[in-house]
N, C-alpha and C positions, 0 to 999 in steps of 0.2 A: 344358498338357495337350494332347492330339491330340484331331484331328476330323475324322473320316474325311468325305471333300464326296458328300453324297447322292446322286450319282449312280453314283460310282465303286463307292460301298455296295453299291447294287442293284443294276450289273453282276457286279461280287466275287460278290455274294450268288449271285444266281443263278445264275451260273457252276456254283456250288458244288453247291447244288442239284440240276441238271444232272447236274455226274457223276455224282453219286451213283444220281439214276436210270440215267444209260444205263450204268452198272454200271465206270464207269473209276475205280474205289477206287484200283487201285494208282496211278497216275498220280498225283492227286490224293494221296493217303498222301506220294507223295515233294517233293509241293508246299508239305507243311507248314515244310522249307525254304526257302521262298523268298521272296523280295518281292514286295510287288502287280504289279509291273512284270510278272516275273516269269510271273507267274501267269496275263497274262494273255496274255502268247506261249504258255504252252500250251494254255490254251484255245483260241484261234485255231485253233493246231497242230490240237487234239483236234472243231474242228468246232462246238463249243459257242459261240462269240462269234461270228457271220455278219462276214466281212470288211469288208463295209459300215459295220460298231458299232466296228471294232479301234481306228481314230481316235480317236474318243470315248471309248472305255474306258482308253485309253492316258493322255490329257489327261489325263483325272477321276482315275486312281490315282496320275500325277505329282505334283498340287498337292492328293492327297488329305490330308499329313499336315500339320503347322504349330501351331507352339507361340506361344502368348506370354508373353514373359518381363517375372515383374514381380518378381522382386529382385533384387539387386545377385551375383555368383557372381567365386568367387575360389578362389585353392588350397585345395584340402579343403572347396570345396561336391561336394555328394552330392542324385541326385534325376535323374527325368526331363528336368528342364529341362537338368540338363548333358548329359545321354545324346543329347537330340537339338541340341544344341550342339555336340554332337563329331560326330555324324553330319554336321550343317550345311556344320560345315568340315573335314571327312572324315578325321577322329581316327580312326583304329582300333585297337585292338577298341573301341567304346562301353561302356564299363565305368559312366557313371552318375557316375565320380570324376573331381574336376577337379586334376590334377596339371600335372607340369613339362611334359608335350608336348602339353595342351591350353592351356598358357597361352602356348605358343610360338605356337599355334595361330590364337591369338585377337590377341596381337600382331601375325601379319601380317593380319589382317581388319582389324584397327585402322587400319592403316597406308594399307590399299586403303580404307581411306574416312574415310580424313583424321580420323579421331580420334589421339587421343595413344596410343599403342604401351607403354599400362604391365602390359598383359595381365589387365587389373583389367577383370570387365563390371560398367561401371556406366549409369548414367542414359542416357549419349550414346552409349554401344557399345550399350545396349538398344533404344534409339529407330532404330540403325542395322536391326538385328536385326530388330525387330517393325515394320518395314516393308511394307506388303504384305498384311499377315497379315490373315487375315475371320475368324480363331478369335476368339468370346469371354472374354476373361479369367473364370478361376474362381481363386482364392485357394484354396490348402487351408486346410483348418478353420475354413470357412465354410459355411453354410446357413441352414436356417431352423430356426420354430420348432416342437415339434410342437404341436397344435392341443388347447391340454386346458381349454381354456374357463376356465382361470385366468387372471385380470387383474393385470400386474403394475403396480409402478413403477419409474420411470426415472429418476435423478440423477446430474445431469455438475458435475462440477468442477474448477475451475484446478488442473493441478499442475507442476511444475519443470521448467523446462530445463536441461542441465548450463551451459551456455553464452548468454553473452546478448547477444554478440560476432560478428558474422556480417562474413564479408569478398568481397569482390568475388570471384568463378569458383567461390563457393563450391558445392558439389552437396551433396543429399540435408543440408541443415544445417536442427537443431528452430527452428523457431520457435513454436511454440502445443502445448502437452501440455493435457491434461485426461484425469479421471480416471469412465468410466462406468461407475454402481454399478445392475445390478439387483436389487429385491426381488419375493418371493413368487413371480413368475414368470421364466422364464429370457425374453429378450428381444434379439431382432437389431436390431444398429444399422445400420439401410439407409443413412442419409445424415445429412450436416454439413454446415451452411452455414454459410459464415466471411463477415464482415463484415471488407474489406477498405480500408475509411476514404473520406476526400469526396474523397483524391487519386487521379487515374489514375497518378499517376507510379510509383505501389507497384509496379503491374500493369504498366507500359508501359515502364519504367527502371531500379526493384528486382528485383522477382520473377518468375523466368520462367518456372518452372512448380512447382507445390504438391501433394504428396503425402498422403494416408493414411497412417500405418504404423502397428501393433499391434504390443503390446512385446515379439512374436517376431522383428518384423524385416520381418514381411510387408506388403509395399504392397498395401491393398484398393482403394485408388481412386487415379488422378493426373489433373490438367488440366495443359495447356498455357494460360499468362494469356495472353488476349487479347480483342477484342470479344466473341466468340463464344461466350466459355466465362463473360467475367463482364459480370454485368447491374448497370444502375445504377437504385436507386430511392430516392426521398427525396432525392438528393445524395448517397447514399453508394453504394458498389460491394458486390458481392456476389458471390461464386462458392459452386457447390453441387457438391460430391461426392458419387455417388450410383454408381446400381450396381452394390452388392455387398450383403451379407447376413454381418454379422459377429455371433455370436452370443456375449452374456456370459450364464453361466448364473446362476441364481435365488439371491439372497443371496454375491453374489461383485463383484467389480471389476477391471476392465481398464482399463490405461491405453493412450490412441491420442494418435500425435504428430502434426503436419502440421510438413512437411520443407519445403525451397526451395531449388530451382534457382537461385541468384545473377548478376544475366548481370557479365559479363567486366570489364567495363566500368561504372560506376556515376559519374556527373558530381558534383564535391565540391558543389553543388547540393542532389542529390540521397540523399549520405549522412546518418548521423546517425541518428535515433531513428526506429522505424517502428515502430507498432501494428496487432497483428492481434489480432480480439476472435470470439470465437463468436456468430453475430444471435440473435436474442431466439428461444426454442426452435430455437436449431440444429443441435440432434441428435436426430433420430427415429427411433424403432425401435418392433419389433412385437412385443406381448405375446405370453402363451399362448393368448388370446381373440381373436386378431388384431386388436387394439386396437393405434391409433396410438399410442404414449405419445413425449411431446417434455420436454425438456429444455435447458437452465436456461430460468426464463420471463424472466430479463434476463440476456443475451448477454456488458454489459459485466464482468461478475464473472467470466467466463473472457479474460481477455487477455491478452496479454505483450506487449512492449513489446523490440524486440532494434537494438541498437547499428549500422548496415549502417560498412565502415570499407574504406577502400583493403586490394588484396588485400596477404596478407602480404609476397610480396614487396617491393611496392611502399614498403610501411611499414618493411619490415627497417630494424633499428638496430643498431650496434655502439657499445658504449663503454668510454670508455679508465678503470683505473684505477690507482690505485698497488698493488699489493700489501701485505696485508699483514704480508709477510714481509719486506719492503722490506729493503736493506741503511742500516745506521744510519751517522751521522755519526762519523767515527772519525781517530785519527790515525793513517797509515798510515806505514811505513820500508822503501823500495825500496832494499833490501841484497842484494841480486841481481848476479850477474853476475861478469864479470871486473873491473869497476870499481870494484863494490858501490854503481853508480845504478841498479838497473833492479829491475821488480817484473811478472813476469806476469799476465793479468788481472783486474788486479785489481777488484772488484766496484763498480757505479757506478749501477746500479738496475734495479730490480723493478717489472715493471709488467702488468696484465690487461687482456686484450681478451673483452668480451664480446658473444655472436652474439645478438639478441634477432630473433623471427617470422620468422626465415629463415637459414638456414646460409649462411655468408657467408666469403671466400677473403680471405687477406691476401696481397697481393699485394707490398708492400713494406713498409719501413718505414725513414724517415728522423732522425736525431736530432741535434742540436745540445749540442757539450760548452762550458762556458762554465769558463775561464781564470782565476784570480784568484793573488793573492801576488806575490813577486817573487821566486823561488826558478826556478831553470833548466828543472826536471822537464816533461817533455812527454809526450803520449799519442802511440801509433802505428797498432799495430795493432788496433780495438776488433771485437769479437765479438758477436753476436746468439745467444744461449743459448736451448733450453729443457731446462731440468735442468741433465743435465754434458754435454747433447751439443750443438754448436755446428752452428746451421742456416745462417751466413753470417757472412763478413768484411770488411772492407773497411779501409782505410786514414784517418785522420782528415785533411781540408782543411787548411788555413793556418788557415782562419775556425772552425775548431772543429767542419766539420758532418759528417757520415758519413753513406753510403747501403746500405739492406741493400736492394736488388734482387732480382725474381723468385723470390721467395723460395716462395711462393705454399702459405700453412699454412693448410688449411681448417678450421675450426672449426662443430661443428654447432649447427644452433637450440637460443637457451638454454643452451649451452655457454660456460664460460670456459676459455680459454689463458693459461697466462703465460709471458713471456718476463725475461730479464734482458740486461742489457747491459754488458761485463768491456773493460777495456783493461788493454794492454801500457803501460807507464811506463819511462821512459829518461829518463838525463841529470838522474836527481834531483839535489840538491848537498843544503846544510845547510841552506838557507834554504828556507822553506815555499811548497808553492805547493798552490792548494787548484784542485779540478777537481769540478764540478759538470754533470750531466746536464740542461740545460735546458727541453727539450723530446722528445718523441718522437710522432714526427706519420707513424701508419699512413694504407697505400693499399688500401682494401677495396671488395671487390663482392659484389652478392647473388648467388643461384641461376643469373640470366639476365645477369650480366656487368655492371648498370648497377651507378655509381659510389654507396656507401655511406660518406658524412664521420661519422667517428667524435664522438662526446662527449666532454665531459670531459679532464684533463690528466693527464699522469706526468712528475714532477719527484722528480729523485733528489733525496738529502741531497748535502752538501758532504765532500768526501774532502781531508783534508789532509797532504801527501803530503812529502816528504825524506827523505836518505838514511843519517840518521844520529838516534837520538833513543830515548826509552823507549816502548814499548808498553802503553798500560794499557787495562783490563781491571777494570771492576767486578766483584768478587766478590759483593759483599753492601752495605745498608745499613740500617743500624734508628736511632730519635730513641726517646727517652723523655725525663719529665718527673720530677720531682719539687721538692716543699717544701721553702725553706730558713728558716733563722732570720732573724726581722724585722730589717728594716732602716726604720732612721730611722720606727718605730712601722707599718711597712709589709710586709706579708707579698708576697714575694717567692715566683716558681719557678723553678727550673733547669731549661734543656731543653740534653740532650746528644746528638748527630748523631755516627754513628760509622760510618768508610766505611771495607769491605775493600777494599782495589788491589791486582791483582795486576800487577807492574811487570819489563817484561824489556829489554832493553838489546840495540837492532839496530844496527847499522851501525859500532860503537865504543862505548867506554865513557862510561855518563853517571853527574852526579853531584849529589844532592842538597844544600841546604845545611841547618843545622840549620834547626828553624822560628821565625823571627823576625818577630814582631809582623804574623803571619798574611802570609808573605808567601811562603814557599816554596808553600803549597796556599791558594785561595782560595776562603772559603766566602761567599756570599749567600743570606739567608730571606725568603723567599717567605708571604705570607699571600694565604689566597683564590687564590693561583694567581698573585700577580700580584707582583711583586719590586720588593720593599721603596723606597722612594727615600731613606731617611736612615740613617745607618747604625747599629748596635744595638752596642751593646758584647759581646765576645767570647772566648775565647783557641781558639789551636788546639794541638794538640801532637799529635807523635808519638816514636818511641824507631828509633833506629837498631837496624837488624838484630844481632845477636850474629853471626851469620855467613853467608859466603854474599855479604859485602861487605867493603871497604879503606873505612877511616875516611876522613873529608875533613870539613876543617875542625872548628869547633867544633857537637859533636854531629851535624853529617852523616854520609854516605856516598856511596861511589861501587860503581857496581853494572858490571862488568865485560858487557864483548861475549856476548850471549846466555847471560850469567846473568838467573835469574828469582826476584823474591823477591813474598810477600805482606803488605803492608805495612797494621797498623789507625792509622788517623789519625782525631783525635777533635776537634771544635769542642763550644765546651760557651756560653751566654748564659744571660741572665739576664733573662725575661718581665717585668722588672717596669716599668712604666707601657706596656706594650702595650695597646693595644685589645684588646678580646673579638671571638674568631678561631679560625680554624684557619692552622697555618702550618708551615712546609716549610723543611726546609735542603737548600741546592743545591751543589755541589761544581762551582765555575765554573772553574778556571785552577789546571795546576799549573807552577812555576818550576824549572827545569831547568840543566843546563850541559853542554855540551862542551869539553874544556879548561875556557877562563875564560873563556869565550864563553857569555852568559844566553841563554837560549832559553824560551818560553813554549809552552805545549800549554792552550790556552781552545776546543776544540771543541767541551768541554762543554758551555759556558755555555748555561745558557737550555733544556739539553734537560730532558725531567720522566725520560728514565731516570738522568740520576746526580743526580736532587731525592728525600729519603726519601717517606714519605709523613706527610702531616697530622697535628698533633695542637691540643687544644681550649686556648687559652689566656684569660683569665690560669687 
């Protein structure tokens, strides 16, 4: 609000007066434009202000206006307080509206007084502001009460904070809500005293200055913590807000928060749990009878209790995890090329970075492929993905490790990213060689540059790679049971496991042999999840394709260079002296050839997506 300084009043004033007696209307008529300043050069001019006063009058209408500001103003606040905010920092027109060329405005104020430049007024751009100032704070929609000789009452109560989580530089953050209910009479809340505990460190370490706010937003009162502001009795501290004149009307309820200035800096000491409680009738206000009436008559029934914790920065965390889209364990056929060893790249894993209480930059990211088999195939060129589009490359070491440098993918607070990681393969041959993603060990920083070590690991599956071989492919798999005829006075069940494959043939032609004594596909049953250690009696079979294949051998097939057939293979046992269970068949190893060359594909073993799922035995 404005407040014209009393002296300048009475000169203005009479000035005015003046004219109008010695008859200078028009003068005075065209003065309606102008500033006090103004006004009072022509007065001077006009005779009316004796040259002796022009000093005086000049001072008193410069420092006559002066606002102070008590809430926070940002784009799209509206109100005299932005109007003379703009005038302050000499926005014009003064339109009242706080837009883009008063927040440009207010950024370089910021910056001349060494606040932070986010063009936000808050707490420290106000305190820059209301420097100076001898105006009174008035709060709108505040006052008093009117005087109707009705007596009411007064009751406060604890109610919620959103947050109970308070961090170091924090501003304007709840610590203490309560809920003031007037009956019969409407009643101002003049003051709240807070019981601030038997430590100074709350006040001296913690908190550094405490708020009013009413649940429009408006600050009715603020201290700054210090000696000064809080008293100690009993052993315990106390501060009292006072002041103002907030009025809740008669059979109604308002909720009032108290906020906190957090300082910058909080010693691990002094973090942790901090209690703030209302003292015993720490809320007083005035009836309709101008009766004191106070509330709660024990203080500790309004308290909350908030968390103080390093600022988020500080705490920022990233962690690592696998995806779970992950690429799965697979036998791969690098028939690529002019050789027919190579395979583009090809996929080796999936893995998440997540940004927690601060948005955080990944600056690099290093990984480690680890080698197995004894098959030729090598990795070359591997790629740092996200999606299909490739954010860095690099070349793989002797030792297996690869670096994606300055890569620098920001990721915001609470955000996840994910990346994959694909290589080039050369120099397959026939023999297998399996290549595994070992590790992937990100380089991250928070907001301010310091160094943030991730959590947690990403570890690809195992890729088993050569340049010649069948590609399979689970289509389907389903187990059912049924009843046979007694055996040896003993009732017996059959359980049958039946696995679609869909089987394509890269690099040259492969070829099955018929199935003998479970030995072209290898099946293992699993109970409880956990596989079997003795072995159960079984058969397996399946039927050569009618076409679409060259017969080999007795009941085999040979499935030609990028033909593709889908093949049901069926394992069928016999429950009987099983435990009582639930149990699983797994499709561990299927037996292959090139020429007459055996070759074995067991990538499966041990995985649960080619195990069916459960059923209850006996």
């Amino acid at each position: 609000m404005f407040k014209i300084n009393k002296i300048g009043a009475a000169v203005v004033g009479l000035g005015l007066a003046l004219a109008l007696i010695a008859g200078v209307a028009a003068p005075v008529a065209n003065a309606q434009a102008m500033n006090l300043s103004q006004l009072v050069d022509l007065f001077i001019s006009l005779g009316i202000i004796a040259p002796d006063k022009a000093a005086a009058a000049k001072a008193a209408v410069t420092s006559s206006a002066s606002v102070s500001y008590t809430r926070d103003l940002t784009v799209g606040s509206t109100g005299a307080d932005v109007t003379s905010l703009q005038n302050m920092l000499g926005v014009s027109p003064a339109t009242g509206y706080f837009g883009a060329i008063t927040k440009a405005a207010v950024q370089s104020y910021q910056a001349s007084k060494g606040v932070p430049a986010t063009g936000y007024v808050g707490p420290l751009t106000r305190a820059e502001l209301n420097k100076g100032s001898s105006t009174t704070v008035v709060t709108p929609g505040v006052g008093t009460v009117v005087n109707t000789g009705i007596e009411g009452t007064l009751t406060v109560n604890k109610a919620a904070v959103s947050n109970t989580t308070a961090y170091e530089g924090d501003s304007m953050r709840s610590i203490l809500a309560f809920k003031v209910e007037a009956k019969v009479s409407d009643i101002a809340v003049q003051r709240v005293k807070l019981d601030l505990g038997a430590s100074t460190a709350v006040y001296t370490k913690v908190y550094q200055a405490l708020y009013l706010v009413d649940d429009a937003g408006r600050v009715l009162a603020q201290a700054d913590l210090n000696s000064n502001t809080v008293v100690r009795d009993g052993g315990r501290y106390y501060l009292t807000l006072g002041g103002f004149s907030y009025i809740v009307p008669r059979n109604s309820s308002k909720v009032l928060t108290v906020k906190a200035d957090i300082y910058g800096s909080v010693k691990t000491d002094d973090q942790g749990n901090r209690t703030i409680t209302l003292a015993d009738k720490g809320v007083r206000g005035v009836d309709g009878a101008g009766i004191d009436q106070y509330s709660p008559s024990t203080g500790s029934s309004v308290s909350q209790t908030i968390s103080i914790s390093p600022s988020l920065i500080d705490s920022a965390s990233a962690t690592l995890t696998i995806n779970s889209s992950n690429f799965k364990k697979a036998e791969v056929i690098a028939s690529e090329g002019s050789q027919d060893n190579e395979l583009d790249r090809l996929p080796l894993v999936a893995f998440d970075i997540k940004a927690s209480k601060d948005n955080l930059l990944v600056t690099d990211i290093a990984i480690a492929i680890t080698k197995g088999g004894t098959g030729n195939a090598t990795t070359s060129t591997v790629y740092l993905m996200d999606g299909s589009n490739v954010i860095a490359t690099d070349s793989v070491n002797a030792d297996g490790t690869a670096s994606f440098d300055d890569i620098d993918v920001s990721i915001a607070k609470d955000a996840t990213k994910t990346f994959s990681v694909r290589a080039d393969i050369r120099q397959a041959n026939g023999t297998v060689a399996t290549f595994t993603v070992a590790s992937v060990t990100p380089s991250i920083e928070n907001s301010v540059g310091d160094t943030v070590v991730a959590s947690g690991t990403a570890v690809g599956e195992t890729m088993y790679v050569r340049n010649v071989g069948p590609q399979f492919t689970l289509v389907s798999k389903t187990i059912n049971k049924s009843q046979s005829a007694e055996i040896a006075n003993s009732s017996t069940t059959t359980v049958k496991a039946t696995f679609d494959l869909r089987i394509k043939a890269l690099g040259g032609a492969v070829s099955f042999d018929g199935q003998s004594a479970s030995t072209t596909f290898g099946f293992r049953i699993y109970k409880g999840g956990t596989l079997l250690g003795t072995s159960v009696a079984s058969s397996t079979s399946f039927s050569a394709p009618s076409t679409g294949v060259l017969a080999y051998g007795a009941n085999g097939f040979t499935l030609q260079e990028e033909r593709e057939i889908t093949l049901p293979v069926e394992t069928v046992f016999i429950g009987n002296g099983l435990d009582l269970g639930s149990y699983a068949v797994g499709l561990e190893s299927v037996t292959w050839k090139t020429g007459s060359t055996d070759a074995v594909s067991n990538f499966m073993a041990g995985n649960v997506d080619w195990r069916t799922s459960t059923i209850q035995l006996p």
